[in-house]
PLY file of the C-alpha trace (Angstrom):
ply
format ascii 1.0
element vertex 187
property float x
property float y
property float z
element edge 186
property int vertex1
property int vertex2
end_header
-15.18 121.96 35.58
-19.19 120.48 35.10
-19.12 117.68 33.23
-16.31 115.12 31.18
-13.11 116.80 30.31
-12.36 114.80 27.28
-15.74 116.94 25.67
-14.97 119.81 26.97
-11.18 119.64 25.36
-13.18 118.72 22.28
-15.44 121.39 22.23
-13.00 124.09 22.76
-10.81 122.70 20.25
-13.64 123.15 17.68
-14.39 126.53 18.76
-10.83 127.16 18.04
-10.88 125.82 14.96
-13.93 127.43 13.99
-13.07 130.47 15.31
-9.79 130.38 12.93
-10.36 128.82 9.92
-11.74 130.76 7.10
-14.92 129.36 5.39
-14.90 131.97 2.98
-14.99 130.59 -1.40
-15.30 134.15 -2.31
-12.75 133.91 -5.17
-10.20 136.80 -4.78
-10.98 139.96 -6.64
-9.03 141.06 -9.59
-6.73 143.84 -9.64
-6.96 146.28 -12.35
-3.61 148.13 -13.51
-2.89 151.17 -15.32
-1.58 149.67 -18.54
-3.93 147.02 -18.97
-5.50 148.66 -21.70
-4.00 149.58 -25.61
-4.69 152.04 -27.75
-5.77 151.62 -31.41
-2.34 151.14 -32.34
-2.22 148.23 -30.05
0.49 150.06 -27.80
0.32 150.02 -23.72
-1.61 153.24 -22.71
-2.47 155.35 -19.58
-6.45 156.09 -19.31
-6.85 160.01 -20.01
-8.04 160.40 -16.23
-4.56 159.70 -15.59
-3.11 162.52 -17.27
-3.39 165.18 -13.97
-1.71 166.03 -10.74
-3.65 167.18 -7.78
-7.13 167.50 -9.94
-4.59 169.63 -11.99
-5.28 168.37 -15.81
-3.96 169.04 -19.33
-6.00 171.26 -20.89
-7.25 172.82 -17.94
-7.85 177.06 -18.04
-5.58 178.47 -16.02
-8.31 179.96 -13.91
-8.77 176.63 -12.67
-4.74 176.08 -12.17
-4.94 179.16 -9.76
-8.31 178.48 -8.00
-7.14 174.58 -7.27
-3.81 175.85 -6.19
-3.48 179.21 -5.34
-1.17 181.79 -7.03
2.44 180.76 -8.55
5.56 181.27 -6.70
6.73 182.89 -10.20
4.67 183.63 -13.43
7.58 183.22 -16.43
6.64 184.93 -19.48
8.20 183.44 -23.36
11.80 183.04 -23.08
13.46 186.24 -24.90
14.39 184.86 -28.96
12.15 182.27 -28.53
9.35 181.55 -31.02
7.27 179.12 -29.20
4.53 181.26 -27.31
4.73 179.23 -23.77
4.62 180.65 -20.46
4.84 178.93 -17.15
3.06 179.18 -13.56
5.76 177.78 -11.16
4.73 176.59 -8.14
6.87 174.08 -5.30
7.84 171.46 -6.73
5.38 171.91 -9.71
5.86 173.70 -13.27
2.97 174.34 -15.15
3.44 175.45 -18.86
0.92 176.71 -21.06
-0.13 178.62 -24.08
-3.69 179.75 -25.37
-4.75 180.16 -21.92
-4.83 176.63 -21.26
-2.31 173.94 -19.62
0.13 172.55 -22.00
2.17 170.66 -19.51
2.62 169.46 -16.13
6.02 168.55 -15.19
6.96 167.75 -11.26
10.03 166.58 -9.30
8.35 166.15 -6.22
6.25 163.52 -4.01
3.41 165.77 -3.44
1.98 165.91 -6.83
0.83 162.78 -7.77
-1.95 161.53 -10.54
-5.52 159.82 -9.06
-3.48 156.38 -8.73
-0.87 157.48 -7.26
1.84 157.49 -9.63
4.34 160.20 -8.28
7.81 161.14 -7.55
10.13 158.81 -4.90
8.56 155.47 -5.95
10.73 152.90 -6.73
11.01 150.99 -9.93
9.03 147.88 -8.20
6.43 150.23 -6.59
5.62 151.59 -9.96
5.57 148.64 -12.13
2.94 147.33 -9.36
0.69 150.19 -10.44
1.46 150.29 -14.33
0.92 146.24 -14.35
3.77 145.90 -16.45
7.23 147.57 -17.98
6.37 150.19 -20.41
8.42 151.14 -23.55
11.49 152.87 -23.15
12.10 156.48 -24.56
15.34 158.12 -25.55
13.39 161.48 -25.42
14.15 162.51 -21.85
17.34 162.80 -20.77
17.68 160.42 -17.77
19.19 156.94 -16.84
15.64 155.20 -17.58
12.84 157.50 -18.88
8.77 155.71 -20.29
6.70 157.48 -22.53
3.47 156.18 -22.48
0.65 157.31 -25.08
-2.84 158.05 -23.70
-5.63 155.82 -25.03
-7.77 157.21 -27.44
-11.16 154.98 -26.45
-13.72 157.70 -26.49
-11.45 160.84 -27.34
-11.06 162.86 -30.48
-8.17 161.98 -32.77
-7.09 165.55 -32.12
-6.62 165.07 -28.02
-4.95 161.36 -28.74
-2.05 161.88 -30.57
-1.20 164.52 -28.96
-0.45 164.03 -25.16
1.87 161.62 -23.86
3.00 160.61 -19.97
6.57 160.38 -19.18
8.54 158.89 -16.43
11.37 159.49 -15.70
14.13 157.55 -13.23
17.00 157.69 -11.77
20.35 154.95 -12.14
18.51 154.25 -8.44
15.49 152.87 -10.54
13.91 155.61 -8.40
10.90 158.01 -10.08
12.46 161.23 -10.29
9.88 163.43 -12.43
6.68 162.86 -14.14
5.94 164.85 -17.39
2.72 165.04 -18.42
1.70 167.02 -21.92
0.40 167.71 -24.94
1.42 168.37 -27.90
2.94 171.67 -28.10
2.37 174.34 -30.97
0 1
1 2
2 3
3 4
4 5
5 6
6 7
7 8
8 9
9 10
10 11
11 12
12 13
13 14
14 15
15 16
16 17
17 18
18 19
19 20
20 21
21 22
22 23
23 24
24 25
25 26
26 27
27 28
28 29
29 30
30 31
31 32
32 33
33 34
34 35
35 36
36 37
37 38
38 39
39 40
40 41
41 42
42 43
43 44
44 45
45 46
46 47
47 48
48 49
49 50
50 51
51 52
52 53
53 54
54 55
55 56
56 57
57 58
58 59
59 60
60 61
61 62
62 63
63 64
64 65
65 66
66 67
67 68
68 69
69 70
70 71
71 72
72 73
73 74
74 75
75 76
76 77
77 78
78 79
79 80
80 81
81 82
82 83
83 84
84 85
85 86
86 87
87 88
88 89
89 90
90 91
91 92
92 93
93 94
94 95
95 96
96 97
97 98
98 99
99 100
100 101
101 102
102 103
103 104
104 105
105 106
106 107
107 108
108 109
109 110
110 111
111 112
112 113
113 114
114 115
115 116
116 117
117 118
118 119
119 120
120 121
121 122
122 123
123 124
124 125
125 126
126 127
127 128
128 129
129 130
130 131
131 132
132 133
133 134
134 135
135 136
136 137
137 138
138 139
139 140
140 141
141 142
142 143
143 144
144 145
145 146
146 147
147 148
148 149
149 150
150 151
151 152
152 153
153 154
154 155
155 156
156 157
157 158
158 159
159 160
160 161
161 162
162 163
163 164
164 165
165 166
166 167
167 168
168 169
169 170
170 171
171 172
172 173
173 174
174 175
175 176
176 177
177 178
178 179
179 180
180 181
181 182
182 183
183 184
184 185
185 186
């Protein structure tokens, strides 16, 4: 060793330190969650991008259901006596009603299908409060141990579109996401 070994302790004690210690003031980025915005009823809502699984929206034609995912397991005409004029493309894990020609609902009980931020089935309570940003309102309307219903916001969509699609979640007495329901209004 060149030289007095008191500086050279000191100098590689600084490069250490250097090396180590974050300089960085770049004040931490925000995180943006699904249910920061409201709706003009001032209720907790889920953006309208939201409302698809696998680039699969409501609304869609169902030439676009079969070109993004191929032909149906089954194709399930009106149920005999019934007076609502739904059909349904069923596919793994996936059931995708419709009427008019165009998708009416998406409904799923499996991981695979999952909306752009990831909500999907097999996350845990926690997991999907972290991406919501907060609890939503509870609904009686599905039949489950915890079920949310959560309105889409109407910022740049026709009255027509807003009140009539909704987002459900639905869990199990796990706190475990079990299904996702996403629709509109049905005739």
């Amino acid at each position: 060793m060149n030289g007095n070994p008191a500086r050279w302790l000191i100098c590689a004690l600084t490069s250490f330190i250097l090396a180590n210690c974050s300089t960085d003031v770049t004040p931490p980025v925000s995180r943006s969650f699904l249910l920061d915005s409201t709706n003009s009823f001032g209720e907790a809502c889920i953006p309208y991008g939201e409302f698809s699984l696998n680039e699969v929206a409501t609304e869609a034609p169902l030439a676009t259901v079969t070109n993004l995912l191929g032909e149906p397991q089954q194709r399930l005409a009106i149920a005999p006596n019934s007076d609502i004029p739904v059909s349904s493309l069923v596919y793994p894990g996936l059931i995708v009603y419709h009427f008019n020609g165009q998708v009416a609902e998406l409904y799923t009980t499996d991981a695979k299908w999952e909306t752009p931020s990831g909500l999907r089935v097999g996350l845990t309570q926690e997991a999907l409060i972290g991406i919501l940003g907060r609890v939503p309102e509870v609904s009686e309307r599905y039949q489950a141990p915890l079920a949310y219903e959560i309105p889409v916001c109407d910022q740049d969509l026709s009255p027509e579109v807003w009140t009539a699609v909704s987002f459900g979640i639905l869990l199990d007495s796990e706190g475990i996401v079990t299904a996702l329901s996403i629709e509109r209004e049905w005739p």
